[in-house]
PyMOL Python script that loads the backbone (N, CA, C, O; Angstrom):
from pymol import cmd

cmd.read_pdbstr("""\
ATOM      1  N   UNK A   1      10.033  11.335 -13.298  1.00  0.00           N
ATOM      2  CA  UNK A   1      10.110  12.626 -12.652  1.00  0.00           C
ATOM      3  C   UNK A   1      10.436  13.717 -13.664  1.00  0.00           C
ATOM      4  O   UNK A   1      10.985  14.739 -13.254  1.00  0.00           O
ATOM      5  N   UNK A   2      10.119  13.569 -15.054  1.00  0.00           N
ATOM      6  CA  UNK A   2      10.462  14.394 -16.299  1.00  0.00           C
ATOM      7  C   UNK A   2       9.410  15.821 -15.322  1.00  0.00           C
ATOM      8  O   UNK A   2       8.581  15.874 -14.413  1.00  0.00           O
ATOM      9  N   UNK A   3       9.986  16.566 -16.057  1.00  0.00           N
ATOM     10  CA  UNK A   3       9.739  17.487 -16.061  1.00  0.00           C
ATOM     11  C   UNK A   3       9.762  18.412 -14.159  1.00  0.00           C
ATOM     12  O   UNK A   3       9.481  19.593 -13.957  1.00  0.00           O
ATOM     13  N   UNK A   4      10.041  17.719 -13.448  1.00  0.00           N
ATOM     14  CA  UNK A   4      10.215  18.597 -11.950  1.00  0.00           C
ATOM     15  C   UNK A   4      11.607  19.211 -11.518  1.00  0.00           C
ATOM     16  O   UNK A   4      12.463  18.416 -11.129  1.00  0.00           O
ATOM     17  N   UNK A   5      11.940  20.720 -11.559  1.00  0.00           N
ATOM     18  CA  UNK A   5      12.622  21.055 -11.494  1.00  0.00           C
ATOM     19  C   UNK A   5      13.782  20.473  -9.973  1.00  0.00           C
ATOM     20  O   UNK A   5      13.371  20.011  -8.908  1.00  0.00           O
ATOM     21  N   UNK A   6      14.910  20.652 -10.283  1.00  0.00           N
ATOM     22  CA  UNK A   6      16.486  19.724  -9.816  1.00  0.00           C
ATOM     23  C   UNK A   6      15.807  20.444  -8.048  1.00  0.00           C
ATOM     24  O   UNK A   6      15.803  19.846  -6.972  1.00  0.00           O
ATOM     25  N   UNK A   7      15.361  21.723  -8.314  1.00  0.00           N
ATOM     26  CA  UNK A   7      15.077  21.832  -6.523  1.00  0.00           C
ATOM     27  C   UNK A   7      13.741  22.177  -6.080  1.00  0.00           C
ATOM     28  O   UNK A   7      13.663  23.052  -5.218  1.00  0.00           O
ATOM     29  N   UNK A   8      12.835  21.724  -6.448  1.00  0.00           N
ATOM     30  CA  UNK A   8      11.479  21.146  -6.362  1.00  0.00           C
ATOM     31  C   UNK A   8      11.771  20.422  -4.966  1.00  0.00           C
ATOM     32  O   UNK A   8      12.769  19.814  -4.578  1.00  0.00           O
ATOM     33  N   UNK A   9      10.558  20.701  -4.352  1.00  0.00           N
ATOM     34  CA  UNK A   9      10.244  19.952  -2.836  1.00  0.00           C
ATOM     35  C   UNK A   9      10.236  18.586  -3.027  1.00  0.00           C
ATOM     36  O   UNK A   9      10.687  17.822  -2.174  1.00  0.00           O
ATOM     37  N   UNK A  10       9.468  17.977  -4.721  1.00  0.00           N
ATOM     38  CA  UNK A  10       9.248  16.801  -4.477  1.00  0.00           C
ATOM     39  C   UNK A  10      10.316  16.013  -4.282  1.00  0.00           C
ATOM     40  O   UNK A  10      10.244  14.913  -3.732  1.00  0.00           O
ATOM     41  N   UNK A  11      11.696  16.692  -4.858  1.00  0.00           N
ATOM     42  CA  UNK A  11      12.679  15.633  -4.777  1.00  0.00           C
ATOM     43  C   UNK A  11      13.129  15.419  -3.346  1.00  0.00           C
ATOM     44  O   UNK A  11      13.976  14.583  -3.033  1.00  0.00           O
ATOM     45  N   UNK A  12      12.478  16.268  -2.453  1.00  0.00           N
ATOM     46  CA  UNK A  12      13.275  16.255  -0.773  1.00  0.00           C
ATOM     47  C   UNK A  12      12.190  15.250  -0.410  1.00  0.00           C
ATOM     48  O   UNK A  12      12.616  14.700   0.605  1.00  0.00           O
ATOM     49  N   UNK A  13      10.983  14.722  -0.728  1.00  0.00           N
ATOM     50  CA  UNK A  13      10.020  13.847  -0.034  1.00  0.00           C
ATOM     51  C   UNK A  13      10.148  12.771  -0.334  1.00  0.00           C
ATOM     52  O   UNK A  13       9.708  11.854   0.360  1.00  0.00           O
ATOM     53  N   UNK A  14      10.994  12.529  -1.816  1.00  0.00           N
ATOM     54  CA  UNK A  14      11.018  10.767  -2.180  1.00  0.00           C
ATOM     55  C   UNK A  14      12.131   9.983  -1.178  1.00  0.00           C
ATOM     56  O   UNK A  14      12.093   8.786  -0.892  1.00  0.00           O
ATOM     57  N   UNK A  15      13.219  11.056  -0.680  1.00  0.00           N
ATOM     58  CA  UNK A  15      13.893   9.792   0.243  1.00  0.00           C
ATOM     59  C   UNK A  15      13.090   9.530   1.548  1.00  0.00           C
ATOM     60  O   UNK A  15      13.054   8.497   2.217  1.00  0.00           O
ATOM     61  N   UNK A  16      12.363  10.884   1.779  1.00  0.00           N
ATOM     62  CA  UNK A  16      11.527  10.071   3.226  1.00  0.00           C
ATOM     63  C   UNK A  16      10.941   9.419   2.853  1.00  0.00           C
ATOM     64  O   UNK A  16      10.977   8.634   3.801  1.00  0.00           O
ATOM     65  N   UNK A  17       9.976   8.728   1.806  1.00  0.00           N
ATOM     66  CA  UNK A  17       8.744   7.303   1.737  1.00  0.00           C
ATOM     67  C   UNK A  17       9.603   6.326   1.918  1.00  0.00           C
ATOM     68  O   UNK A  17       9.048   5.351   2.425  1.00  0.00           O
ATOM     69  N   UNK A  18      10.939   6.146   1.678  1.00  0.00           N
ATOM     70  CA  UNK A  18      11.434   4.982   2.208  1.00  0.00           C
ATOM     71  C   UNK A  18      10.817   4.213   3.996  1.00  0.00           C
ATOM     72  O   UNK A  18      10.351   3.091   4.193  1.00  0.00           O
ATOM     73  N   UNK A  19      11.039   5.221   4.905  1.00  0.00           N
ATOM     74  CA  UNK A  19      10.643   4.942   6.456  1.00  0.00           C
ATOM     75  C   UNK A  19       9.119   5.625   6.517  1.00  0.00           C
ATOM     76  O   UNK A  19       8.510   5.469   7.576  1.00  0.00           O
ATOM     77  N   UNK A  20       8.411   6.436   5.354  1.00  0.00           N
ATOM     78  CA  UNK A  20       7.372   6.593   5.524  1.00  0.00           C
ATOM     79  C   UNK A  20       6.447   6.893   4.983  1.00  0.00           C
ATOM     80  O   UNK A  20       5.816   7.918   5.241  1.00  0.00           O
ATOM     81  N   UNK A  21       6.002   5.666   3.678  1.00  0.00           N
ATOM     82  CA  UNK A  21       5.306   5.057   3.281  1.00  0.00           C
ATOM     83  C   UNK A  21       4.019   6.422   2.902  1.00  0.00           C
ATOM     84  O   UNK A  21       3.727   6.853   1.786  1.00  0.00           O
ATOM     85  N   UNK A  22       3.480   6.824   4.174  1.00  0.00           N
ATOM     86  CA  UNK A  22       2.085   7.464   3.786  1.00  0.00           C
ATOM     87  C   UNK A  22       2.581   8.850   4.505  1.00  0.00           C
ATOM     88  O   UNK A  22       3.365   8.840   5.454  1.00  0.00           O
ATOM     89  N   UNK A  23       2.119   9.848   4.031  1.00  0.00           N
ATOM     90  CA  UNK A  23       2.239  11.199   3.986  1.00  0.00           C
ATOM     91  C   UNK A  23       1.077  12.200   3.783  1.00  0.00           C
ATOM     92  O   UNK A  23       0.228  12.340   2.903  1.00  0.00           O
ATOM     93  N   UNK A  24       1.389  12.895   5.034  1.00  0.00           N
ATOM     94  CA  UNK A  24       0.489  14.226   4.462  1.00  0.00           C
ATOM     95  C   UNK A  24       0.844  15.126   4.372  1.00  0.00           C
ATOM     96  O   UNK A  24       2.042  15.065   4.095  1.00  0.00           O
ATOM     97  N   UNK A  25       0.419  16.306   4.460  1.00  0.00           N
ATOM     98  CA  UNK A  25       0.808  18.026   4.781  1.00  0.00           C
ATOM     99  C   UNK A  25       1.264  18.294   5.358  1.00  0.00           C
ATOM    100  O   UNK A  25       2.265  18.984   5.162  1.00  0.00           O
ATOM    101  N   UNK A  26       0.710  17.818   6.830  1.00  0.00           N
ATOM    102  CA  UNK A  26       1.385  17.986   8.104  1.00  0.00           C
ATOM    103  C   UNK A  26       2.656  17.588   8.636  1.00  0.00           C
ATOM    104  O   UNK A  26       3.373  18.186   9.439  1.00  0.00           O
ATOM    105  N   UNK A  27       2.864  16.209   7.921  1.00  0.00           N
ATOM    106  CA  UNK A  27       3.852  15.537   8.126  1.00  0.00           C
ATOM    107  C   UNK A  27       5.108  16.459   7.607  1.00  0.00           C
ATOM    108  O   UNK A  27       6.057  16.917   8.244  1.00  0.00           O
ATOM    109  N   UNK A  28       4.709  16.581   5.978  1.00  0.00           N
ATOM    110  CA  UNK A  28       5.894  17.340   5.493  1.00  0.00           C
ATOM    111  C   UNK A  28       6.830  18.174   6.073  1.00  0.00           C
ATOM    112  O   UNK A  28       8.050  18.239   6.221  1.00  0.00           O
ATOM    113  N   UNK A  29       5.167  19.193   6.529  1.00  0.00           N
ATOM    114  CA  UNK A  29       5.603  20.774   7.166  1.00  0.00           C
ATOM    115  C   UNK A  29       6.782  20.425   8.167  1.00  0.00           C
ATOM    116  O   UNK A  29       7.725  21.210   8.260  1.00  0.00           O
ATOM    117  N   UNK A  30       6.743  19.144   8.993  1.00  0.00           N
ATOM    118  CA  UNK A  30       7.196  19.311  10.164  1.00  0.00           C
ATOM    119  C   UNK A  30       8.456  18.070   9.902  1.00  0.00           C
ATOM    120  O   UNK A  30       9.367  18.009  10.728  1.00  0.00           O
ATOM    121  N   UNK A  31       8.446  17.506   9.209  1.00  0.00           N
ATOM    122  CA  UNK A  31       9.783  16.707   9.075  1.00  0.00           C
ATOM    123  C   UNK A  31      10.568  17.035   8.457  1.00  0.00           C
ATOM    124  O   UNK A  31      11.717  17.009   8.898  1.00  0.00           O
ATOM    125  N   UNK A  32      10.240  17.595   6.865  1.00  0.00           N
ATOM    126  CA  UNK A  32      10.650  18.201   5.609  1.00  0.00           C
ATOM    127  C   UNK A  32      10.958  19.791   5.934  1.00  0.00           C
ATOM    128  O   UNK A  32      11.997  20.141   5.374  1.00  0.00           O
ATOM    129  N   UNK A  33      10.315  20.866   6.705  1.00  0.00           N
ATOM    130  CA  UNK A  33      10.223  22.051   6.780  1.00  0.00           C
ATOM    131  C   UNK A  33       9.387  22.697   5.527  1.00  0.00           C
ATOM    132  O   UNK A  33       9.001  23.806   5.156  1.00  0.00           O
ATOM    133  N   UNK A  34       9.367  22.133   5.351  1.00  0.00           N
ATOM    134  CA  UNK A  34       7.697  22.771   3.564  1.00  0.00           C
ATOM    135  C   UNK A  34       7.032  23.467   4.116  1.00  0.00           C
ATOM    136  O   UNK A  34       6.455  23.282   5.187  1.00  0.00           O
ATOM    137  N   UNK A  35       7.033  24.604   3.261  1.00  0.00           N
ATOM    138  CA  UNK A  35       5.813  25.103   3.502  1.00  0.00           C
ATOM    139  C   UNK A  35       4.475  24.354   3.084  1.00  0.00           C
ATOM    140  O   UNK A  35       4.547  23.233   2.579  1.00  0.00           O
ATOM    141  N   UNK A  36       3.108  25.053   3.321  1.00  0.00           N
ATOM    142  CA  UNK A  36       1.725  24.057   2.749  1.00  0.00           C
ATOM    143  C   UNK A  36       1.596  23.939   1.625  1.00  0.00           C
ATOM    144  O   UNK A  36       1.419  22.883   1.019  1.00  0.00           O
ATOM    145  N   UNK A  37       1.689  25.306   1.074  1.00  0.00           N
ATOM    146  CA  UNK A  37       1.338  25.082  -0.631  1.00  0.00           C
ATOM    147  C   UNK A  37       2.880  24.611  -1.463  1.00  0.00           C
ATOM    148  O   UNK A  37       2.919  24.396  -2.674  1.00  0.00           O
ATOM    149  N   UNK A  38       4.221  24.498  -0.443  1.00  0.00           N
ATOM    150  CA  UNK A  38       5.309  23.984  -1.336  1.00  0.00           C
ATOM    151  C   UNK A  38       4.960  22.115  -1.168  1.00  0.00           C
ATOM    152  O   UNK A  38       4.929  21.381  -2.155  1.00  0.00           O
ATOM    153  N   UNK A  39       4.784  21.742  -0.091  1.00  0.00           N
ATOM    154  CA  UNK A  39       4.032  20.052  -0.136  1.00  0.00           C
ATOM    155  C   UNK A  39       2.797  20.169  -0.594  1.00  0.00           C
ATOM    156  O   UNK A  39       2.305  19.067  -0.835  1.00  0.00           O
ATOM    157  N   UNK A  40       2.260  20.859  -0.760  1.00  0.00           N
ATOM    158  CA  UNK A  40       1.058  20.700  -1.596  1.00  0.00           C
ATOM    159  C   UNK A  40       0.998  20.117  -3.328  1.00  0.00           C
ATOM    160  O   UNK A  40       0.421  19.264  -4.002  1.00  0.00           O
ATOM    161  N   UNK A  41       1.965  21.169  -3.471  1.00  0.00           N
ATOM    162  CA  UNK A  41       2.460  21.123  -4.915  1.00  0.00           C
ATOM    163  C   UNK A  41       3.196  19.965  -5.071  1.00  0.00           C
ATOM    164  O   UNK A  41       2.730  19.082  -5.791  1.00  0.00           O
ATOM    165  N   UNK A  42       4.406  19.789  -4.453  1.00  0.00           N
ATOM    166  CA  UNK A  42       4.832  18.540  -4.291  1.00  0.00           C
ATOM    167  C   UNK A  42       4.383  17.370  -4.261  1.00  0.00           C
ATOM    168  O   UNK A  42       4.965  16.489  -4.894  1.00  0.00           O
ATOM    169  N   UNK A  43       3.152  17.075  -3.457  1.00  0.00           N
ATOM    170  CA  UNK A  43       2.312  15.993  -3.122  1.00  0.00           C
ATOM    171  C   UNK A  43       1.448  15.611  -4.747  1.00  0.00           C
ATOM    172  O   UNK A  43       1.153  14.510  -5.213  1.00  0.00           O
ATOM    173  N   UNK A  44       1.233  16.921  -5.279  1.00  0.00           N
ATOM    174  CA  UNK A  44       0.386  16.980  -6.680  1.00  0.00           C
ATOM    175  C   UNK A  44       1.413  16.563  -7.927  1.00  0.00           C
ATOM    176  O   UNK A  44       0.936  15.909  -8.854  1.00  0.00           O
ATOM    177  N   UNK A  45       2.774  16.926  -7.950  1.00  0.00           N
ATOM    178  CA  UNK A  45       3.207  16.354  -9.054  1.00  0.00           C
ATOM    179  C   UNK A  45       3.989  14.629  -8.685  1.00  0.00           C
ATOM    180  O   UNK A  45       4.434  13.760  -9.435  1.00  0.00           O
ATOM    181  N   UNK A  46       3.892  14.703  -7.552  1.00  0.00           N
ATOM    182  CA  UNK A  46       4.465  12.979  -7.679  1.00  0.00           C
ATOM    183  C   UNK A  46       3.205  12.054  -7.784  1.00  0.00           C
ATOM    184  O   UNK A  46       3.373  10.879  -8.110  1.00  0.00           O
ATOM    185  N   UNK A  47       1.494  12.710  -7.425  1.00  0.00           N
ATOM    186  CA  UNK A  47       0.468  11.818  -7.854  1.00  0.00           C
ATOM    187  C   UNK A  47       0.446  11.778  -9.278  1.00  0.00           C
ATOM    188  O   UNK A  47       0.287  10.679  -9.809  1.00  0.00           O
ATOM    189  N   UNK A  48       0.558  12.628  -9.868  1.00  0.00           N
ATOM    190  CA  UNK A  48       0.505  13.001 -11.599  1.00  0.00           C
ATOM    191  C   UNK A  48       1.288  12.081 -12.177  1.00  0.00           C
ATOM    192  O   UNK A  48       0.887  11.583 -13.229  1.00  0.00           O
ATOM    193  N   UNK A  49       2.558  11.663 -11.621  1.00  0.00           N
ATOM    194  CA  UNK A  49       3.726  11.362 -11.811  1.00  0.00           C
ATOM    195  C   UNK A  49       3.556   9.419 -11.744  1.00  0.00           C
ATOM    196  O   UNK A  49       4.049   8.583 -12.503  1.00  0.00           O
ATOM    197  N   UNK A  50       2.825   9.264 -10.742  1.00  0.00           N
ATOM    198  CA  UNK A  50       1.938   7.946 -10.471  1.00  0.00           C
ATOM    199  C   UNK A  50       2.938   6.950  -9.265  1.00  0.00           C
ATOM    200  O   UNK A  50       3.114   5.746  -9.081  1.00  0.00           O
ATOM    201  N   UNK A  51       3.448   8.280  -8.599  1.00  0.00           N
ATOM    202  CA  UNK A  51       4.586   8.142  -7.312  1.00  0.00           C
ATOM    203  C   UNK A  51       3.511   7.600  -6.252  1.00  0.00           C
ATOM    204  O   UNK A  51       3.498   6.539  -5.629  1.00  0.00           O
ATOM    205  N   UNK A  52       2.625   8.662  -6.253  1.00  0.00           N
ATOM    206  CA  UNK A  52       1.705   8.491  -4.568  1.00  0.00           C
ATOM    207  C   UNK A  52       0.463   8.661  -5.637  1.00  0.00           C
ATOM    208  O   UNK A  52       0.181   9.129  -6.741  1.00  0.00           O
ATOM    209  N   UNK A  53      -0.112   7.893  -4.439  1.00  0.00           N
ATOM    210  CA  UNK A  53      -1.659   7.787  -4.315  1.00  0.00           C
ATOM    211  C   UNK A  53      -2.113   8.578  -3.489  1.00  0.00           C
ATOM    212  O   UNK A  53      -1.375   8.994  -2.596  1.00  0.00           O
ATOM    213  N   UNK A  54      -3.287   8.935  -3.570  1.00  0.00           N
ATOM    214  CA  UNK A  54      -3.879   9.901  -2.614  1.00  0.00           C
ATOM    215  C   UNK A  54      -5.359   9.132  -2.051  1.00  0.00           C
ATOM    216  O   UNK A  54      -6.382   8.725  -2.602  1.00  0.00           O
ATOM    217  N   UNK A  55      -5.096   9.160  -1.331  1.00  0.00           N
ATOM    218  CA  UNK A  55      -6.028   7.668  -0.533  1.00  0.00           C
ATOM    219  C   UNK A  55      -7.194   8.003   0.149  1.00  0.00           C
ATOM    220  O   UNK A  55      -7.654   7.001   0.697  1.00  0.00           O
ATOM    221  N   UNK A  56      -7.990   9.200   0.376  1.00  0.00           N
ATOM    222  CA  UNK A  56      -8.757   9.652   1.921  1.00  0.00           C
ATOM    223  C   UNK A  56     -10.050  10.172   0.540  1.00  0.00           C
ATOM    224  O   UNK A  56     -11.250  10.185   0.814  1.00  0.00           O
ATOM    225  N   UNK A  57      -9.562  10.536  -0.788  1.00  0.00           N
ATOM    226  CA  UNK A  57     -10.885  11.063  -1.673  1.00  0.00           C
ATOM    227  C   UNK A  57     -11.146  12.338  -0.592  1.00  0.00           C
ATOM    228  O   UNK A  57     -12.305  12.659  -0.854  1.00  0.00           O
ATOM    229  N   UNK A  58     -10.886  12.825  -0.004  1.00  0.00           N
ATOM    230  CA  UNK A  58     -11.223  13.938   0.778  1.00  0.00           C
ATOM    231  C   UNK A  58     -10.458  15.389   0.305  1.00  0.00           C
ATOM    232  O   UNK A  58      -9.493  15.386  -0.459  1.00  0.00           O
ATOM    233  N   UNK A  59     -11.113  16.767   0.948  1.00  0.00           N
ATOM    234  CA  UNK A  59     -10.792  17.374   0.804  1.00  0.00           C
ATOM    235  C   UNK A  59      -9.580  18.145   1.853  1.00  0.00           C
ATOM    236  O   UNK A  59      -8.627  18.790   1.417  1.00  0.00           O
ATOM    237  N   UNK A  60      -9.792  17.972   2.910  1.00  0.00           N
ATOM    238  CA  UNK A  60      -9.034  17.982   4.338  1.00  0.00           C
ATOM    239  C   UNK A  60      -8.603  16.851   4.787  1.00  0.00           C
ATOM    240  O   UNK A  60      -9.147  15.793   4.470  1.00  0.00           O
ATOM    241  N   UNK A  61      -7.789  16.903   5.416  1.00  0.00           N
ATOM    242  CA  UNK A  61      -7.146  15.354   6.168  1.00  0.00           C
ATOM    243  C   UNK A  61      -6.387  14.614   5.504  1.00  0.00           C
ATOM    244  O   UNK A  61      -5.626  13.839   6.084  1.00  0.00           O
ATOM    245  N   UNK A  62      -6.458  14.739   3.581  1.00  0.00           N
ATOM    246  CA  UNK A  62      -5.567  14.099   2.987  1.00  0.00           C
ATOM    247  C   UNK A  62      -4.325  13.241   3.542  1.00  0.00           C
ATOM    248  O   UNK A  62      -3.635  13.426   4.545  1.00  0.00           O
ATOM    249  N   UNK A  63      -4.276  12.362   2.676  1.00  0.00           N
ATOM    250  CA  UNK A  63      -2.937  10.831   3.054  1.00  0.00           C
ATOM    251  C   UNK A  63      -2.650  10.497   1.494  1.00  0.00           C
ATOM    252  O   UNK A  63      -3.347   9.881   0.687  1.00  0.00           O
ATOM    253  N   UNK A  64      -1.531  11.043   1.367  1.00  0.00           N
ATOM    254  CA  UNK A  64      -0.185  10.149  -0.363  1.00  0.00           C
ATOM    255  C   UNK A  64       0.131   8.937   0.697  1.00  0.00           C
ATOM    256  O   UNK A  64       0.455   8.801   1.877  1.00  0.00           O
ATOM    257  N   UNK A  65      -0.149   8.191  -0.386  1.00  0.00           N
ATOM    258  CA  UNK A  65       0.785   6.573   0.131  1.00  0.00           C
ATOM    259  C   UNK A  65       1.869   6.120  -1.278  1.00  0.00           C
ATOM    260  O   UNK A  65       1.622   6.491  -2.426  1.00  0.00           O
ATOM    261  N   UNK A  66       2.849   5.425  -0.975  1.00  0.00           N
ATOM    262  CA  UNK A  66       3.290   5.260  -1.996  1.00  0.00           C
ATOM    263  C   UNK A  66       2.985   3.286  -2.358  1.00  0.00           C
ATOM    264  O   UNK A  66       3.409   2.274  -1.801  1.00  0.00           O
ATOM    265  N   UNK A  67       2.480   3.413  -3.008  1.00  0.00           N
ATOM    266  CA  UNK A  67       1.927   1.626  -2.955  1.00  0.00           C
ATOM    267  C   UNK A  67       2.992   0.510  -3.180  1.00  0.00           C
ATOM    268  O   UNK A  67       2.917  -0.695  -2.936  1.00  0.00           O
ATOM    269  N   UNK A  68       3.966   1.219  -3.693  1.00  0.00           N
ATOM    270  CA  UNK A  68       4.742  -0.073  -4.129  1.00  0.00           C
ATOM    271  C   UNK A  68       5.739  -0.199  -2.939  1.00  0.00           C
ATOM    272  O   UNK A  68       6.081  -1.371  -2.784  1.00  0.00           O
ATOM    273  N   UNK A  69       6.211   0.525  -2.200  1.00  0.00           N
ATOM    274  CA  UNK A  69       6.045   0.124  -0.865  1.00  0.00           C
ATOM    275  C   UNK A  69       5.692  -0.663  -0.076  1.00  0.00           C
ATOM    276  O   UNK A  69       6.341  -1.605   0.378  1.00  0.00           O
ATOM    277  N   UNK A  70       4.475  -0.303   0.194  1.00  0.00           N
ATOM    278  CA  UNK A  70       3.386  -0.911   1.035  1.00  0.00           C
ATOM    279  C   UNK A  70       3.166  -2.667   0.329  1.00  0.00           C
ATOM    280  O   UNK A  70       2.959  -3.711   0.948  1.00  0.00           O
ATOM    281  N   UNK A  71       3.310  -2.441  -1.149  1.00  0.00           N
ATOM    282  CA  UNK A  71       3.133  -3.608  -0.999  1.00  0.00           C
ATOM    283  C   UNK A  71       4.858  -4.448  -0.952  1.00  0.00           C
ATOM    284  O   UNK A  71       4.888  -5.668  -1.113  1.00  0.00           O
ATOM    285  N   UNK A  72       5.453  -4.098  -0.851  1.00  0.00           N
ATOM    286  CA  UNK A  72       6.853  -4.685  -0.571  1.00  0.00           C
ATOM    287  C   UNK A  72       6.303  -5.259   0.917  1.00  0.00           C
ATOM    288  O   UNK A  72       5.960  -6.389   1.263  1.00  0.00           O
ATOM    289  N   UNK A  73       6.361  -4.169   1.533  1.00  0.00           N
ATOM    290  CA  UNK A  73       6.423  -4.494   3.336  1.00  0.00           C
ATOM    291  C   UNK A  73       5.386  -5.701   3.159  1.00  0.00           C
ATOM    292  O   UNK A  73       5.922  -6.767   3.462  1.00  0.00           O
ATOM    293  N   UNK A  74       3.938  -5.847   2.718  1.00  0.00           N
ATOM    294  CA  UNK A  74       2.736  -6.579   3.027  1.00  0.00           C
ATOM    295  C   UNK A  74       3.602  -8.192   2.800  1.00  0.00           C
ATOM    296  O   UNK A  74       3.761  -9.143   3.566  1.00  0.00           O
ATOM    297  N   UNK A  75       4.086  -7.904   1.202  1.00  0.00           N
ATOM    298  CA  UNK A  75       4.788  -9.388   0.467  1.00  0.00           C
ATOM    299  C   UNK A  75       5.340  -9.894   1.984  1.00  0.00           C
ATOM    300  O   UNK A  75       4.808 -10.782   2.650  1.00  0.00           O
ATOM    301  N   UNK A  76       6.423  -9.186   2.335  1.00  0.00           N
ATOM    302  CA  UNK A  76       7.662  -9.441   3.563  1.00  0.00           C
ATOM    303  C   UNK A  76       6.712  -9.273   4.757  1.00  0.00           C
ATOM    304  O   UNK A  76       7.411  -8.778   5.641  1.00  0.00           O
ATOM    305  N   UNK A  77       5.791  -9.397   5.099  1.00  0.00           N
ATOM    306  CA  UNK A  77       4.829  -9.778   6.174  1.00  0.00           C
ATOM    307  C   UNK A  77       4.623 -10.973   5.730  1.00  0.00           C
ATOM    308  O   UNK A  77       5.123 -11.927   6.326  1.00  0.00           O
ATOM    309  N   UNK A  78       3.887 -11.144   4.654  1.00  0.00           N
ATOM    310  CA  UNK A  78       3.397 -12.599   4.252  1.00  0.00           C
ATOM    311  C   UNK A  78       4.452 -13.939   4.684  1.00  0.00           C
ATOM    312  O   UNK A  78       4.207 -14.985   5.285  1.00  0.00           O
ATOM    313  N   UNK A  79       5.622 -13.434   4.134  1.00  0.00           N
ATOM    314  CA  UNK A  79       6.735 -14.444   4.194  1.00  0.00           C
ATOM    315  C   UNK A  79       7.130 -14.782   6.213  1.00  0.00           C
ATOM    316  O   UNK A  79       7.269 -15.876   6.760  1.00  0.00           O
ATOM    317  N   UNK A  80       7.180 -13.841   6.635  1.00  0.00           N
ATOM    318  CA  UNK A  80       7.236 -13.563   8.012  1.00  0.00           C
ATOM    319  C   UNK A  80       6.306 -14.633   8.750  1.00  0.00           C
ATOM    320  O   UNK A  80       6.787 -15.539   9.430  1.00  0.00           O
ATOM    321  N   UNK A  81       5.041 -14.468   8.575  1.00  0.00           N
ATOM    322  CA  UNK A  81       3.565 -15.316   8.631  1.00  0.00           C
ATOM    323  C   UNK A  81       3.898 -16.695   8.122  1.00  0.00           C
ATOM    324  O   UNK A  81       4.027 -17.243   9.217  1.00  0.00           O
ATOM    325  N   UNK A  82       4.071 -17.407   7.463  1.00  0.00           N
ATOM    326  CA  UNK A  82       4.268 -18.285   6.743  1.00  0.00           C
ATOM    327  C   UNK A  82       5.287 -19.468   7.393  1.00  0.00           C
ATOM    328  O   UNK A  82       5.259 -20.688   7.557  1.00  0.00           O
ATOM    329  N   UNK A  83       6.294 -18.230   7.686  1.00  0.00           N
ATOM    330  CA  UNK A  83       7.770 -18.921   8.784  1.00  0.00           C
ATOM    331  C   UNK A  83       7.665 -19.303   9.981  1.00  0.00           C
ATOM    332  O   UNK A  83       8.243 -20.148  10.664  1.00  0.00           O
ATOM    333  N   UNK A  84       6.693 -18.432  10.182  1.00  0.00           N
ATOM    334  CA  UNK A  84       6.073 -18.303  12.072  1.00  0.00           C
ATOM    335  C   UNK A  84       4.692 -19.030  12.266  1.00  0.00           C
ATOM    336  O   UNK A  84       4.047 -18.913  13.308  1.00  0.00           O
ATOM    337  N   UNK A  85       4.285 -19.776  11.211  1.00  0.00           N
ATOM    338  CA  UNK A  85       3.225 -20.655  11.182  1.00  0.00           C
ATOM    339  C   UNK A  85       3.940 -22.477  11.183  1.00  0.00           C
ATOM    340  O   UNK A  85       3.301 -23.520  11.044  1.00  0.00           O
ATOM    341  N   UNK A  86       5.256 -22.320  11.365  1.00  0.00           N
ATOM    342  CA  UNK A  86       5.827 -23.394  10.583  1.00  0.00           C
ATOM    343  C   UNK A  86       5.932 -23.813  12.333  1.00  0.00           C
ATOM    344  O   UNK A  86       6.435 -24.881  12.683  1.00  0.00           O
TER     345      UNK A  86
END
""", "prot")
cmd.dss("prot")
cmd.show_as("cartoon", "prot")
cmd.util.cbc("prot")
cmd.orient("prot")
């Protein structure tokens, strides 16, 4: 996170991917209170950063996921599956 200033939006969005994983604009605006272009910006230096992925290749509708996440939860599904197959 070199270089993002101490009160930068992005630092208010990394404790929400804990409970929510994938993110957009909308989401921000309305959980976070961001403005568009302050999660915008935000959303742009934690992809740079190699925080989120930006998943949709689109220009509208955009989705940041954070992968290492996702793949935590998938691993701890697997194990879940595995137990419940037994």
């Amino acid at each position: 996170m070199t270089g993002i200033r101490a009160d930068a939006a992005a630092w208010k969005i990394l404790p929400t991917l804990a409970g929510q994983p994938a993110v957009n604009v909308r989401y921000l605006k309305s959980a976070l209170g961001l403005g568009e272009m302050a999660a915008l910006r935000a959303l742009d230096a934690l992809t740079e950063r190699d925080v989120l992925t930006e998943t949709t290749g689109k220009s509208r509708g955009r989705v940041w996921q954070h992968r290492a996440i996702f793949e935590v939860l998938d691993s701890y599904a697997s194990v879940i599956r595995r137990m419940s197959a037994r």
